[in-house]
RODO-2510 file (C-alpha; in nm, 4 decimals, decimal comma):
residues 342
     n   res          X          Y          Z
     1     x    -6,2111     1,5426     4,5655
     2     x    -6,5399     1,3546     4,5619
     3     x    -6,5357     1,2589     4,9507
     4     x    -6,4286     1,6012     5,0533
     5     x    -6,7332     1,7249     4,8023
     6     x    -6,9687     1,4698     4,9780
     7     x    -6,8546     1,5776     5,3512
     8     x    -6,9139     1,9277     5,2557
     9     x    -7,2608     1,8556     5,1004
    10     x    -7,3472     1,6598     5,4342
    11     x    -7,2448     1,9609     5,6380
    12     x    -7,3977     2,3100     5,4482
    13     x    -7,7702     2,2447     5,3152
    14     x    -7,8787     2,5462     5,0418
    15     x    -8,0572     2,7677     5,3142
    16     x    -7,7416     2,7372     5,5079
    17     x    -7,5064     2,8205     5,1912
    18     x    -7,6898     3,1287     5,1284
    19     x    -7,7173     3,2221     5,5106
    20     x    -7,3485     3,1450     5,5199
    21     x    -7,2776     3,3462     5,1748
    22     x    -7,4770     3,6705     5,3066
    23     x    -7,3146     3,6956     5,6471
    24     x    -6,9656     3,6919     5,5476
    25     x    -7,0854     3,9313     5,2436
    26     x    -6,9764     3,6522     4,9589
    27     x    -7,2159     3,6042     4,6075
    28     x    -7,3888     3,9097     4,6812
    29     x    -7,5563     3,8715     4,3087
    30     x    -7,5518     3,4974     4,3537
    31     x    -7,2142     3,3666     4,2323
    32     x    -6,8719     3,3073     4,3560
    33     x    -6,5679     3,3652     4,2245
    34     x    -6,2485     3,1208     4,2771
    35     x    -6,1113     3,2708     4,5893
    36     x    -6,4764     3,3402     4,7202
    37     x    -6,5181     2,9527     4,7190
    38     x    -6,1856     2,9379     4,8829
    39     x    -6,2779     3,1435     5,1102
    40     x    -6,6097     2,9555     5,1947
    41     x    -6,4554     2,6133     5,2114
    42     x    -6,1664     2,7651     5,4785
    43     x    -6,4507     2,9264     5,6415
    44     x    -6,6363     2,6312     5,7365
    45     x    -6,3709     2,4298     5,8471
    46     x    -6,2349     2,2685     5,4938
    47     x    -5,8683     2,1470     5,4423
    48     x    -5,8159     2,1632     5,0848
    49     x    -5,5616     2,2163     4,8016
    50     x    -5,5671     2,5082     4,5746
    51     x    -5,5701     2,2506     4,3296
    52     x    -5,9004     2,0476     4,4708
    53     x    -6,0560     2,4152     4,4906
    54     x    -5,9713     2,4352     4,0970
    55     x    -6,0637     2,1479     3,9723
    56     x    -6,4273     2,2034     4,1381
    57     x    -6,4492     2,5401     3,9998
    58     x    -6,3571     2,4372     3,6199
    59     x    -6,6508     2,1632     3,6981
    60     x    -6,8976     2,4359     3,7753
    61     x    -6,8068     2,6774     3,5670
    62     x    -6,9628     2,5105     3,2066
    63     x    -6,9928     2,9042     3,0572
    64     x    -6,6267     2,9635     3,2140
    65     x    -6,7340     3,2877     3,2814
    66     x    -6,5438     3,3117     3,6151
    67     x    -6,8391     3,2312     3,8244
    68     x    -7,0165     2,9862     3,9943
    69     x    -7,4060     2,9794     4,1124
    70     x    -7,4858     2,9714     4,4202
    71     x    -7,7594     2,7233     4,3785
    72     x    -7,5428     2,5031     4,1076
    73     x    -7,3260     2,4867     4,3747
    74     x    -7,6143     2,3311     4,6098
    75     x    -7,7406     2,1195     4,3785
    76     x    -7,4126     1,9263     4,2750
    77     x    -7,3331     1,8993     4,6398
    78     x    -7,6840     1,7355     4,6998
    79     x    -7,5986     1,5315     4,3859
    80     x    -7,2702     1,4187     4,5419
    81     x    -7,4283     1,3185     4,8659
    82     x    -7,7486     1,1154     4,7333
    83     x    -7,4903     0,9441     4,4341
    84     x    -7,2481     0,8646     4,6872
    85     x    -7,2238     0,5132     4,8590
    86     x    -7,3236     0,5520     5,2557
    87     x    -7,0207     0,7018     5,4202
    88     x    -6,8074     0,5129     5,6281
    89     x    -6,8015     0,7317     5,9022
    90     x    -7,1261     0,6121     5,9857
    91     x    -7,1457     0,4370     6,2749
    92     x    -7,3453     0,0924     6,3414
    93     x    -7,4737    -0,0456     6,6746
    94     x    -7,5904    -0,4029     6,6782
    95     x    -7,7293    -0,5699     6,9144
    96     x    -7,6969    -0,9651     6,8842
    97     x    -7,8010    -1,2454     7,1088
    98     x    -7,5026    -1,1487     7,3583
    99     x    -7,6319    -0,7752     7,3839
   100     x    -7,3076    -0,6707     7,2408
   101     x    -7,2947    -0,3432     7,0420
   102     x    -6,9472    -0,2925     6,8146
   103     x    -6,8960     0,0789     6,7167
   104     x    -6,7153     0,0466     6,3943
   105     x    -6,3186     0,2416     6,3397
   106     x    -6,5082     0,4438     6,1056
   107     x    -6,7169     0,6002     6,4146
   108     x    -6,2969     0,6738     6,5908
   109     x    -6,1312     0,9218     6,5580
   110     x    -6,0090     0,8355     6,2065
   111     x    -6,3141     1,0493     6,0764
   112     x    -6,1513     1,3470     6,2210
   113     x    -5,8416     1,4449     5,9557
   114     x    -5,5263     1,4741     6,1984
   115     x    -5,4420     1,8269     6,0799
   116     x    -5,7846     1,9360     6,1805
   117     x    -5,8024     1,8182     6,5422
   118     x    -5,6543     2,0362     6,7315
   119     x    -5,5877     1,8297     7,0033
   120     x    -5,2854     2,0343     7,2024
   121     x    -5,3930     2,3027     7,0722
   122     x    -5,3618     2,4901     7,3773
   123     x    -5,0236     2,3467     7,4519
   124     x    -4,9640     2,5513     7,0479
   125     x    -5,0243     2,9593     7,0776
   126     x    -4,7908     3,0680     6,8124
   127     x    -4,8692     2,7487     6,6094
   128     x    -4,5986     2,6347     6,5647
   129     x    -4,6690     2,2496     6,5251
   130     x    -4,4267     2,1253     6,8394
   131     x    -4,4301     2,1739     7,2656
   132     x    -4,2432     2,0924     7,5291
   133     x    -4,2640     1,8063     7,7502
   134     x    -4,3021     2,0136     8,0434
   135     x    -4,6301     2,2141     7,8976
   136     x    -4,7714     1,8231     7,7686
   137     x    -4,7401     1,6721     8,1253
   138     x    -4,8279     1,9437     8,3534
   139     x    -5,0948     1,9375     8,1029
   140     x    -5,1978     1,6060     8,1823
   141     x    -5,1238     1,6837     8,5623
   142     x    -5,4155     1,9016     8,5220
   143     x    -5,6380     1,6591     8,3792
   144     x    -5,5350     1,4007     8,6821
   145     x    -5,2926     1,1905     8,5142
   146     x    -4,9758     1,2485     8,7355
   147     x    -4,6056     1,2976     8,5872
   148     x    -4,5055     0,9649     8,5995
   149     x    -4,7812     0,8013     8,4226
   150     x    -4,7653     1,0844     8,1666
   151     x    -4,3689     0,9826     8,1125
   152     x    -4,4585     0,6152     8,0603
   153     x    -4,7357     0,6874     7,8364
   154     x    -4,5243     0,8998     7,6223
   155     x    -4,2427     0,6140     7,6148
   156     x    -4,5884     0,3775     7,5023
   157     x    -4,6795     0,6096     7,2621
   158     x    -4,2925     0,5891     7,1209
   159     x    -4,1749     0,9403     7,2185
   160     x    -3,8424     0,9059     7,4308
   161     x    -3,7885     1,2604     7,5451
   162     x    -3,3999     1,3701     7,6873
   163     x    -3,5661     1,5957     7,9033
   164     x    -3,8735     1,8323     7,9970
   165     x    -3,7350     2,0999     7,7618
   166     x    -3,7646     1,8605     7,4555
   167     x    -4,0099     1,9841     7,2043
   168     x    -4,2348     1,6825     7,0671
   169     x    -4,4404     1,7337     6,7123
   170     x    -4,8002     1,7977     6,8112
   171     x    -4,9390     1,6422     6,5276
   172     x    -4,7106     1,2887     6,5602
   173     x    -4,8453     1,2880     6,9192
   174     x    -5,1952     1,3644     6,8437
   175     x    -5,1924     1,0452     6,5817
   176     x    -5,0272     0,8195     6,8199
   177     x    -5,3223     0,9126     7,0785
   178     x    -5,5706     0,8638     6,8252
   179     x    -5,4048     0,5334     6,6800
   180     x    -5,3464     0,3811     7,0512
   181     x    -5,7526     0,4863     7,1313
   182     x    -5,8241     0,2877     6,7936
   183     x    -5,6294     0,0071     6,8612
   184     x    -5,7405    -0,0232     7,2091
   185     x    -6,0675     0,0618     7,1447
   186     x    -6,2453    -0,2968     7,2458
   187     x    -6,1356    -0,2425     7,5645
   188     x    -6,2876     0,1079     7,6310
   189     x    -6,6392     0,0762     7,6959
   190     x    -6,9033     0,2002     7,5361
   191     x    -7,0108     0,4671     7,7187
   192     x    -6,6925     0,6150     7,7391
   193     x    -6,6254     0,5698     7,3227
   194     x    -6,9950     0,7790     7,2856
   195     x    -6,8901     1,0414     7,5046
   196     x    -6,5450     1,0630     7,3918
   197     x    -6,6894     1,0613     7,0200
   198     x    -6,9453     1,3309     7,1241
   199     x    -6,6938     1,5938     7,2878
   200     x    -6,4397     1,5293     6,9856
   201     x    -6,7244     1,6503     6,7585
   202     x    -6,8432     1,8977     6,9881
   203     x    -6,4726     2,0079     6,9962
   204     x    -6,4689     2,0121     6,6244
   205     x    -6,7927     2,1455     6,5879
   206     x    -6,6912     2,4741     6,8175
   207     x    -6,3622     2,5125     6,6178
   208     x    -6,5204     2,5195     6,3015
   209     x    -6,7415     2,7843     6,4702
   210     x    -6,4690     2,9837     6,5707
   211     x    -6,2950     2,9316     6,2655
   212     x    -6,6116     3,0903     6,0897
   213     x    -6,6526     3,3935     6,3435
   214     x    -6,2654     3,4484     6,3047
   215     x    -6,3281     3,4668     5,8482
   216     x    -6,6526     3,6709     5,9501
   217     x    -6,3991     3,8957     6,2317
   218     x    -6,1133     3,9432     5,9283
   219     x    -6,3966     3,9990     5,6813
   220     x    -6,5235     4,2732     5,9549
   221     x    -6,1245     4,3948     5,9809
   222     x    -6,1034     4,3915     5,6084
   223     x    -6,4175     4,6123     5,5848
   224     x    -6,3368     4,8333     5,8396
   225     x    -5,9722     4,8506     5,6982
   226     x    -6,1111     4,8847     5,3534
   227     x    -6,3811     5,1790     5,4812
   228     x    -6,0909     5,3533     5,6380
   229     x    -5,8953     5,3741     5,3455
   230     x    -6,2255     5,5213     5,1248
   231     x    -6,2084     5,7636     5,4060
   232     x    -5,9146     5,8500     5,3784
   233     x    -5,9155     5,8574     5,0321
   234     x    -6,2289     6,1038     5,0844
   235     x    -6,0236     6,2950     5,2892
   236     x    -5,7631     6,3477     5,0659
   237     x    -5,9631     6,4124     4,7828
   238     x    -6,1747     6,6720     5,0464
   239     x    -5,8561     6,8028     5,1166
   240     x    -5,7012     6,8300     4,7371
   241     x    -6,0095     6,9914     4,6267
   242     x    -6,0533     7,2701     4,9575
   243     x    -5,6651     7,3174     4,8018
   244     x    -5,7687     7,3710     4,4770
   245     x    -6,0439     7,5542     4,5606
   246     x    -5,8200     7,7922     4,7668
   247     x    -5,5467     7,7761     4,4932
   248     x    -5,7880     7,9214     4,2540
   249     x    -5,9470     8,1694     4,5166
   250     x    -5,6130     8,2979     4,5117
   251     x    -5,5106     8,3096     4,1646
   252     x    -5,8828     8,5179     4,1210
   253     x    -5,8144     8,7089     4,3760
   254     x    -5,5054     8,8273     4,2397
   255     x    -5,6334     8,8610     3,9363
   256     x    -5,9001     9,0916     4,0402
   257     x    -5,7051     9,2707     4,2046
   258     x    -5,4601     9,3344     3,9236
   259     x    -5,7315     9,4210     3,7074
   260     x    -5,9046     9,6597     4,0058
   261     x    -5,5201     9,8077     4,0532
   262     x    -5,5204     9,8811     3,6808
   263     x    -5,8375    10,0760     3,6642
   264     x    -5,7546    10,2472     3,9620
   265     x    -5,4554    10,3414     3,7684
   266     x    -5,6033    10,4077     3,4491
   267     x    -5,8915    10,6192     3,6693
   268     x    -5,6077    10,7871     3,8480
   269     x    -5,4175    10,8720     3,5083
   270     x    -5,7303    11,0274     3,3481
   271     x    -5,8419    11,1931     3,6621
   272     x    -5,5253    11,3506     3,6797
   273     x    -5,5313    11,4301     3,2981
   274     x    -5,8455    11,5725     3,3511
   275     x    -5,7336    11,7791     3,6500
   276     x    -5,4443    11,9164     3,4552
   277     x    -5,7046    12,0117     3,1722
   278     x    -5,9343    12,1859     3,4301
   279     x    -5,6617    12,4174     3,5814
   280     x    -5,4986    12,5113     3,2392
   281     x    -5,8916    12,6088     3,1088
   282     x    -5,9369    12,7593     3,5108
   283     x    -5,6273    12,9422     3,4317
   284     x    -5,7366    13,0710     3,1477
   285     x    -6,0530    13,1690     3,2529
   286     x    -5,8585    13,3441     3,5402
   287     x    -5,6654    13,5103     3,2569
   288     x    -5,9526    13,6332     3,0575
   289     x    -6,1636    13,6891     3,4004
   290     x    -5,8797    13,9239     3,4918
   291     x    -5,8557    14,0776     3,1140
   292     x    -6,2197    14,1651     3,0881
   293     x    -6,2390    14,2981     3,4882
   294     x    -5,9666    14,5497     3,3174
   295     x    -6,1639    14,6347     3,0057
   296     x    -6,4808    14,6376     3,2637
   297     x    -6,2907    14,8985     3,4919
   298     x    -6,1551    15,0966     3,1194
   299     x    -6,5082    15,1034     3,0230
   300     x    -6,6690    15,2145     3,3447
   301     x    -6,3644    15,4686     3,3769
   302     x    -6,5091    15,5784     2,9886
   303     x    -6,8563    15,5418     3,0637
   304     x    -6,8347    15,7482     3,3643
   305     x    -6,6207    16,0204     3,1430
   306     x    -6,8901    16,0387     2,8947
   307     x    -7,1722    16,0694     3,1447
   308     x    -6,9357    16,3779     3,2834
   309     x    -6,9074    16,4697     2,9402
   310     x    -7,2638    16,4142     2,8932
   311     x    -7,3875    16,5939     3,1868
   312     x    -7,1596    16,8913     3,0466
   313     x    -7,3269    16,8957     2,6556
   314     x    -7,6609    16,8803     2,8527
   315     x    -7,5621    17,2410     3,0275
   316     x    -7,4343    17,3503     2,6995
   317     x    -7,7364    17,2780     2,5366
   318     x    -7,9251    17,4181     2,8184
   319     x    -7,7574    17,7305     2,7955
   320     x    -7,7482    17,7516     2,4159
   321     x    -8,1232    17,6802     2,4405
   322     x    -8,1810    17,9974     2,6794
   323     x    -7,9769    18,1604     2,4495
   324     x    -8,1699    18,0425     2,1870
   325     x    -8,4610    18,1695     2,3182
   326     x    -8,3560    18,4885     2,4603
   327     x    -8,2150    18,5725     2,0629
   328     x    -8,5900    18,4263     1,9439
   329     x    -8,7125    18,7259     2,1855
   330     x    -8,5084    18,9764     2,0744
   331     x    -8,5348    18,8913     1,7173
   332     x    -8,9086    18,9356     1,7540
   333     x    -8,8267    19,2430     1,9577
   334     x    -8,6633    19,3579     1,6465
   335     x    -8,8962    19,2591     1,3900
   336     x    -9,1903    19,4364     1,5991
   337     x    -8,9535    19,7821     1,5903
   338     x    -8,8701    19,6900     1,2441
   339     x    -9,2675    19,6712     1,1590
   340     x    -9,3475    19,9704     1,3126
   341     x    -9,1316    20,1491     1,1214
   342     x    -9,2380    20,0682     0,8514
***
């Protein structure tokens, strides 16, 4: 675990950990969790066990709270790096009386872990670890190496194939290459080792690139997946409550309307009650109306008998008054004769 540690410390300093952290949206409050360390070492190009990834956790985690700090996580790969004897991958050119210069095997290919090359790659779509002859040497007819040649060097490199349709493990012939370069490396000059050396770790350098923007492109997919999901969760939630919402617009319209429908009722009953009550007391008002219009016709037919009546005592009395005075004359007629008789 310690070289892997000491490669990775070599590769990410701490501004580039926390660049790395905040673009792909890991330790936002400065710590990771197990599978957010995962996730960084995959991300920048790390081949390790589950078991690696544990076991550097546990050694983090002294509160074994679940997390690790970003910056303890800087420091102990520092640590690692400056505690750590020079690594072997370095390479060292000497330059002796002869004005020879020896690259050592560490500065091969051996630096570069097999599973991590890549080398036929693009011979490997579906990834599925094995091509055909056919794709490898029309491959290498590309690259200038004619079919023939490609056929021996295959039979060098120990693969006998039947036939172009015979599928050869990528990786097996990627280490054969790499062991054949290595063994015949004394015999390759110089300039050709550097370059070779310099596109292999370009090559390695642009996968682990791509391997980064393809985390930071499923991180994206994940995010976008994840913000679809809130809105559809939104939605339905939008959705449930315009449902309730209508659901109890109903149930209060209904119930207004039952209550409106009884008052109407109870407004119809008691008009009508009330309309009932008003023609019996119009009836009987008719009734008595018609009664005293009767007894107003008796008494006029009365009044009008005693005004005749009236209008007759009023003669009579008129007459018995001229009477009255005619016997007042004659009485006083009489009592002059009488007087002078006397």
């Amino acid at each position: 675990m310690i070289g892997w540690v000491k490669r990775m410390g070599e590769e990410l300093a701490e501004e580039q950990l926390l660049d790395f952290c905040q673009r792909h949206g890991l330790a936002k409050d400065g710590y990771l969790d197990e599978t957010e360390l995962t996730t960084v070492c995959k991300c920048i190009g790390l081949q390790v066990s589950s078991e690696m990834i544990k076991e550097l956790f546990e050694e983090l985690d002294g509160d074994k709270d679940g997390r690790v700090c970003l910056s303890e996580l800087s420091q102990m790969l520092r640590g690692m790096q400056d505690k750590l004897p020079p690594s072997p991958e370095k390479h060292k050119i000497t330059n002796d009386t002869g004005n020879s210069r020896q690259v050592g095997k560490a500065n091969g290919f051996a630096n570069i872990p097999v599973n991590e090359r890549g080398a036929f790659s693009i011979l490997d779509r579906e990834n599925t670890g094995f091509a055909k002859v056919g794709l490898i040497l029309d491959l290498w007819s590309q690259l200038g190496i004619i079919e023939s040649e490609g056929s021996k060097l295959l039979s060098e490199l120990g693969f006998t194939p039947n036939s172009k349709s015979h599928s050869i493990n990528l990786q097996d012939l990627a280490k054969s290459v790499e062991d054949e370069i290595d063994h015949s490396k004394e015999r390759i000059p110089l300039a050709f080792q550097v370059a070779l050396l310099t596109y292999r770790t370009e090559s390695q350098f642009l996968k682990t690139l791509c391997e980064s923007i393809e985390c930071e492109r499923d991180k994206l997919k994940a995010d976008i997946l994840d913000a679809h999901q809130r809105s559809a969760l939104i939605a339905q939630e939008v959705d449930e409550q315009n449902a309730r919402l209508e659901r109890n617009s109903q149930m209060l319209i209904r119930k207004m309307e039952i209550k409106y429908n009884e008052q109407i009722q109870d407004l119809q009953n008691r008009f009508s009650a009330e309309k009932e009550s008003l023609q019996q007391a119009l009836h009987v008002a008719e009734t008595k109306l018609q009664e005293l219009q009767e007894e107003d016709s008796k008494l006029k037919t009365q009044i009008n008998k005693l005004n005749e009546e009236n209008t007759n005592l009023e003669k009579e009395v008129h007459n018995v008054s001229i009477e009255i005075r005619n016997v007042n004359r004659m009485r006083s007629h009489l009592e002059r004769e009488v007087s002078r008789f006397i």
